[in-house]
N, C-alpha and C positions, 0 to 999 in steps of 0.2 A: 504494500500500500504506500503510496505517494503521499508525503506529509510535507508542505512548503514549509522551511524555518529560516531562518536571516542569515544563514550561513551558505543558503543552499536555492536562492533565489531564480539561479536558473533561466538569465535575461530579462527576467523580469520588475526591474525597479533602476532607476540612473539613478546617482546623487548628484547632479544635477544639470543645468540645461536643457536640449530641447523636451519637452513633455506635450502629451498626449491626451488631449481632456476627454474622448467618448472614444466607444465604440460603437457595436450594431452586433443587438444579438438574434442570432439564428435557431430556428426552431421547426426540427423535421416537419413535427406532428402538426406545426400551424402551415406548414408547404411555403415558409417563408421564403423569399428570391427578392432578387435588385435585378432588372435586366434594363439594356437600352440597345432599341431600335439602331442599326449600324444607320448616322450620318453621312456618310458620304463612305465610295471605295477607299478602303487603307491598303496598308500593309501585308500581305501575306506572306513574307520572307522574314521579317526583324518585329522582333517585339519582345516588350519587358512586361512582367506582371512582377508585383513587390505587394507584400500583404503581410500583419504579422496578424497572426488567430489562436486561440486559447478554446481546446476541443472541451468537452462535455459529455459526451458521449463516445465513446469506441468501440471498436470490433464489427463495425456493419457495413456492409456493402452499399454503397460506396458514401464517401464523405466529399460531396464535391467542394472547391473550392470556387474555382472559375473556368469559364472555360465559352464553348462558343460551339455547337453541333459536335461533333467526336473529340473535337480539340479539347484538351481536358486537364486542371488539376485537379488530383484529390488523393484522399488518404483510401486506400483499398481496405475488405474487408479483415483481413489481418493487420490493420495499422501501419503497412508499409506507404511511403510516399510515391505517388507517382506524375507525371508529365508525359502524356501521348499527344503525339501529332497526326495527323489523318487528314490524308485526301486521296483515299479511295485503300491506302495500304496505310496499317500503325506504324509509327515510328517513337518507340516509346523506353523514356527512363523509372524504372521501376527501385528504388531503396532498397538494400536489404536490412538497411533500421529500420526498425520500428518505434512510433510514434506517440506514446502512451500516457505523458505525462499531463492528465487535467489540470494541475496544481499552477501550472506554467504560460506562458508567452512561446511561441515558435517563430520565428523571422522566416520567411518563405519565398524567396525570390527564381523565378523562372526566366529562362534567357532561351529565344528561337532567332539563331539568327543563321537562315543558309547561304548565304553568300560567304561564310567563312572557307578558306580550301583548307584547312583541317576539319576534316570529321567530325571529330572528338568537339570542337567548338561551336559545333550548328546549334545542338540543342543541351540544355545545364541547369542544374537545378545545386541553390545554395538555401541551408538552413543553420541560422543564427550566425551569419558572416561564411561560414564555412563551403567551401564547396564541396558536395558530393561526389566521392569519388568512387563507389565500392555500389553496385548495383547488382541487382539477380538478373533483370533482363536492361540489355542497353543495345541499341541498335539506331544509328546517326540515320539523319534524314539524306536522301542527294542533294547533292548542291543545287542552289537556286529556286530550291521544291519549295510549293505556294501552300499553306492550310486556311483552314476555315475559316480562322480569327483573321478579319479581315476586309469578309466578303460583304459585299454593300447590300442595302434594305432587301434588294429584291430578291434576297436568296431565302428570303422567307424567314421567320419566329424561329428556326431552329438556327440562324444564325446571328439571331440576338450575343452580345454578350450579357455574360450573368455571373453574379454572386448566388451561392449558397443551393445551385440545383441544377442535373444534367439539363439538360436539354430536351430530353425526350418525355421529362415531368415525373420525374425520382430521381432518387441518388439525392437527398438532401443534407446539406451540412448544420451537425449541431453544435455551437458553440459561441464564440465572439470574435469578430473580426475588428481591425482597426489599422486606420494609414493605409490603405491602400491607393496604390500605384496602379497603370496603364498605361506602359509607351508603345504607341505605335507606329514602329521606324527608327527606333531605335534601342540600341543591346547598350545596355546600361552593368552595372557591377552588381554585387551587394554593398559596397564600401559606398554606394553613393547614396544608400538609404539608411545607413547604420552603421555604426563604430565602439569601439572596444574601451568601456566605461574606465579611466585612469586607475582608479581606486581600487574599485570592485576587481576588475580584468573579464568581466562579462559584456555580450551584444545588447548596447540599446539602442534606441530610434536615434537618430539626427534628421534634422532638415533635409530635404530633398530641395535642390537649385536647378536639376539640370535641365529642365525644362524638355521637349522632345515629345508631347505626348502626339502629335501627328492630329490625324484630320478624326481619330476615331479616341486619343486617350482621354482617361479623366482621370481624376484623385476626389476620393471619397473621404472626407474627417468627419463624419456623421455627425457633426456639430449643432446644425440647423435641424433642430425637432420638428419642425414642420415642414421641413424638406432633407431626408435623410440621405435621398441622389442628388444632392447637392455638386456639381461637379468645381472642386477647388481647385483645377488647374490653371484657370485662365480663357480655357480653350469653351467653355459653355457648353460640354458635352455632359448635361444633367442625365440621369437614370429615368426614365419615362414610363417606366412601368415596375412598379413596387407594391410584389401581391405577397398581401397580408403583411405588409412593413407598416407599422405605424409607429407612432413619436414614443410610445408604451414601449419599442423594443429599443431604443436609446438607451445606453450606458456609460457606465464609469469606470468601470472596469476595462482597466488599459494598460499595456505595454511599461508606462513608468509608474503606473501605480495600480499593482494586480489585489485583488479581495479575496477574501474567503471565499469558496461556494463549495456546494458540497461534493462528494468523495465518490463516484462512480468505482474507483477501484477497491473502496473499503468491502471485499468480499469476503471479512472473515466472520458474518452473523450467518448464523442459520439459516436465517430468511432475510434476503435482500431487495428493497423496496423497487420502486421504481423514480428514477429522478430525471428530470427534466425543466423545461424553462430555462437554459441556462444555468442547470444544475442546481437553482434554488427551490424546487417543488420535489419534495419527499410524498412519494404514494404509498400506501402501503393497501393491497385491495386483497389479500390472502387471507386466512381467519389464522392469524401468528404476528407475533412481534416482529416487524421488521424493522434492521437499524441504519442507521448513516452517521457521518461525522463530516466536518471541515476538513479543508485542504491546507488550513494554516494550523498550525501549534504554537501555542503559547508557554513559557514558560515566567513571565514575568509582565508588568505592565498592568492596566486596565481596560477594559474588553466590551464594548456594549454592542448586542445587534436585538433583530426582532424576526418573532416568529408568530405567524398567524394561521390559527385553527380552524380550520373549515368545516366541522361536525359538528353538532353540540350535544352529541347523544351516544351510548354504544361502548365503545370500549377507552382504550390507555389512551393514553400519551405522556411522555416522559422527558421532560425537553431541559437539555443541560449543559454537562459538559464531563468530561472522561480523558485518563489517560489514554494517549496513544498505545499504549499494549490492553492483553488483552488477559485474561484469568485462563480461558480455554484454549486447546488448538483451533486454528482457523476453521472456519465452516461449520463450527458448534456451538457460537454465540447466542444466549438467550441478552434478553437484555441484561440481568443481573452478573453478567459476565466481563462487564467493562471493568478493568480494575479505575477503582475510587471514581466511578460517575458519582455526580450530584447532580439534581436539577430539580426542577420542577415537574411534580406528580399530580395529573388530572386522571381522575378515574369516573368507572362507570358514569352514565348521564350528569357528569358534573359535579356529584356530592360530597364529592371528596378532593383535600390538592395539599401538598407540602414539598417538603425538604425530604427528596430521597436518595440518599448512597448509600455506597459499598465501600467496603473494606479495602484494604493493598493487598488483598487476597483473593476479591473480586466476589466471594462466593457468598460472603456474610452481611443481609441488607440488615440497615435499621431506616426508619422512615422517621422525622418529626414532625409531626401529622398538623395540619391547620387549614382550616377554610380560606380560601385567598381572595375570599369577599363577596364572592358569587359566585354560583355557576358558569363554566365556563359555557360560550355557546360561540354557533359558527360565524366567524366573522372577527373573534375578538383579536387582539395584538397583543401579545406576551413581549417585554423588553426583560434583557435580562445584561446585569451592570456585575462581571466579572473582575474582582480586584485580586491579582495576585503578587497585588507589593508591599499590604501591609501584612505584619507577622502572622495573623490566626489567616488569613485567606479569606474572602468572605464573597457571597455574592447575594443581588437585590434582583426580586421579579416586581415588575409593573404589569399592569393589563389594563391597558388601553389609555394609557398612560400614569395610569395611579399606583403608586407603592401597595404593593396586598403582602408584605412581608410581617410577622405576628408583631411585638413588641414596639407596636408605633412604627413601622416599619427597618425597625434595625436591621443593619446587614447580617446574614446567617453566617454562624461560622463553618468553612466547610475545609477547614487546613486540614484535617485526618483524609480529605478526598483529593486532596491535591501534593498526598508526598510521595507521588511516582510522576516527575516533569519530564516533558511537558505536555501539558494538555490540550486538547479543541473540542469541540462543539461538538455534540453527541445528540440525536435522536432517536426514539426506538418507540413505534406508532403500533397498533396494532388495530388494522383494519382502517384506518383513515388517514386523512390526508392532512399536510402542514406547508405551508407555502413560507419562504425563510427571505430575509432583507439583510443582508450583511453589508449593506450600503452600494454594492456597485452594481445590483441589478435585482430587481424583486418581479414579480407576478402581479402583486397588490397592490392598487391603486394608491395613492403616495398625493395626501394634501394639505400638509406643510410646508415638506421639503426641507426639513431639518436637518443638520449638517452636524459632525462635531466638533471641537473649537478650533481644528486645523480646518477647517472647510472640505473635509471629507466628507462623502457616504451623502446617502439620501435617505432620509427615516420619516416616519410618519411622526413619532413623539421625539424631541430633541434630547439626546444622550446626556445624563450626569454630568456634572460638573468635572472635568477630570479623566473623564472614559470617553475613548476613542475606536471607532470601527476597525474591524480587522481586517486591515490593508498592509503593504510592505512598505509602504512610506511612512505610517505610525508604527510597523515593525521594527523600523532602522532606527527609528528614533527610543522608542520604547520598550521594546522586548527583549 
């Protein structure tokens, strides 16, 4: 299981310079796409695509990127990378990495250029600065060979280009994209989209100068919520057709400053939910406990995000936080199996809710049982204000923005749950569903717009005084 920590960032965070304020997130199940009608004949010989994206989902056939009728990027069903070219025969770079990491930022830069008389330089594929050099299947294109990306209106909707879905209307991509590039007519580097952070020695973004996007590129900074194909090149090449893109799928979650969201690879519960939205929607529809966790771990610092329950009747829910290990072997997790969870416990039709962990053993619960002021019912917003800097550890639940902690709302102490470091975000649902806000991208309607006092995160109720979302840029500072 992939757990981001501040040591292990993984290109994802600069300390500082250029930055990155949104992205655009992608969602199979909503058949989400960016496509635009080709302007005028381009290029079919040279062309750059640059994009960095942050998956969500893995292991399915196929995760497109971009691409334009067979012309294609994407992550194939086994999470290798690939770049086919096609015009009438493939000519295709296939990775033999694979690409697994949800917790992270990928840099993905594409280069078709035939008119090179090396082979080997027609067509190239570079991730996080690096060039690909080690592939399962590689086979150059001929020189001067023309593909699809390129071909003007009349070649009809299949030679639209497109974010986030083949062509043929599957194969969609689930996750966050962000900065993206399109030159058409010219073969660009990786070094002219990103550079090697002084400090750190990881790929972050830089400014893009070179201009070149031809008569067909654009650049996308999904900035403008009510125009998400905004085209920021210059060139006025907007996106014109944006099915099921709305201002809703805007985000924060970007390249210099990546968020929590939740763990697609956490397979070691018995029963594993289903997540989606951009990995912030925990399902759980099986009659058993199903669990999940964050992609960030915490071992110091303070920690607020929100979580919203969409049942109000029926079974658990158990919403908290847990060491990264586990009391069982993988794939035998009940929920009582996280070593030292604490969280917040909603049971049956709402009658019941407290302070529930486990032991550094994992196996031994006690509960400190108290009504947290009502019934929970669907709809409501749990905030929960994680401190793990003062000596006992403590954490506070809100619901719906009100303290429902017993003792006039004192912080509980939960230091006996927190001496196996470090921790993240734990839920473990049984039979329903939780929709999660970790600031940089939610499901649920958002009408505040609260921040926390770095100007992070988007929340419905504004964070403590002190506690900040879990992001890598209050990581570096406080974790």
């Amino acid at each position: 299981m992939e757990v981001l920590q501040r040591t292990a960032n993984r290109g994802s965070i600069a300390t500082g310079g250029y930055d990155i304020a949104n992205s655009l997130k992608f969602e199979e199940d909503n058949s989400e796409v960016i496509a635009t009608t080709n302007q005028a004949a381009g290029d079919r010989k040279t062309w750059t695509f640059s994009a960095w994206v942050k998956r969500t989902e893995i292991t399915y056939d196929y995760a497109t990127i971009f691409g334009a009728e067979f012309t294609i990027i994407k992550f194939l069903g086994d999470d290798r990378l690939g770049l086919e070219l096609y015009n009438g025969t493939y000519y295709s770079l296939i990775t033999t990495q694979k690409f697994r990491d949800t917790s992270a930022w990928y840099h993905i830069v594409a280069v078709c250029d035939t008119t090179q008389a090396t082979a080997s330089e027609r067509s190239r594929l570079y991730v996080n600065g690096e060039r690909v050099t080690v592939f399962d299947t590689s086979n150059s294109p001929p020189l001067n060979s023309e593909f699809a990306i390129g071909q003007a209106g009349s070649a009809g909707s299949g030679a639209w280009l497109r974010l986030g879905q083949f062509f043929a209307g599957s194969d969609y991509f689930n996750g966050y994209m962000a900065e993206v590039h399109y030159l058409n007519g010219t073969a660009a580097q990786a070094s002219d989209f990103g550079e090697y952070d002084s400090d750190s020695g990881i790929w972050i973004p830089k400014e893009y100068t070179g201009g070149g996007y031809g008569t067909q590129g654009f650049y996308y900074k999904f900035d403008n919520a009510s125009n998400l194909g905004e085209d920021s090149s210059g060139e006025g090449h907007d996106a014109n057709n944006l099915s099921n893109i709305t201002s809703a799928d805007q985000a924060t979650d970007t390249p210099t400053n990546n968020f929590c969201t939740l763990n697609p690879l956490d397979n070691n519960w018995a029963n594993v939910p289903i997540i989606n939205e951009g990995a912030t929607n925990h399902h759980s529809d099986s009659a058993n406990f199903e669990g999940s966790s964050g992609t960030i771990a915490m071992s110091s610092g303070k920690w607020y995000w929100e979580i919203k329950t969409m049942h109000s009747d029926g079974n658990v829910y158990m919403l908290g936080i847990g060491s990264t290990q586990y009391g069982e072997a993988p794939g035998t997790q009940s929920p009582h199996d996280v070593l030292n969870f604490a969280g917040l416990y909603l049971a049956n039709s709402g009658t019941e809710g407290g302070l529930f962990v486990t032991d550094s053993t994992g196996g031994s619960v006690y509960r400190n049982a108290f009504n947290p002021g009502a019934n929970y019912s669907a709809g409501d917003i749990y905030g929960f204000a994680l401190d793990l800097d003062s000596s006992t550890q403590t954490i506070t639940f809100y619901r719906n923005g009100s303290n429902i902690n017993p003792s006039s709302g004192a912080a509980l102490d939960i230091a006996g749950a927190c001496s196996i470091l470090p921790v993240t975000v734990r839920l473990s649902i049984y039979e329903r569903e939780a929709q999660c806000n970790f600031g940089g991208y939610t499901e649920f309607s958002i009408s505040s717009a609260a921040t926390d006092a770095n100007g992070y995160g988007t929340f419905e109720y504004a964070p403590p005084t002190g506690y900040y979302a879990i992001c890598t840029k209050n990581l570096a500072e406080y974790g």
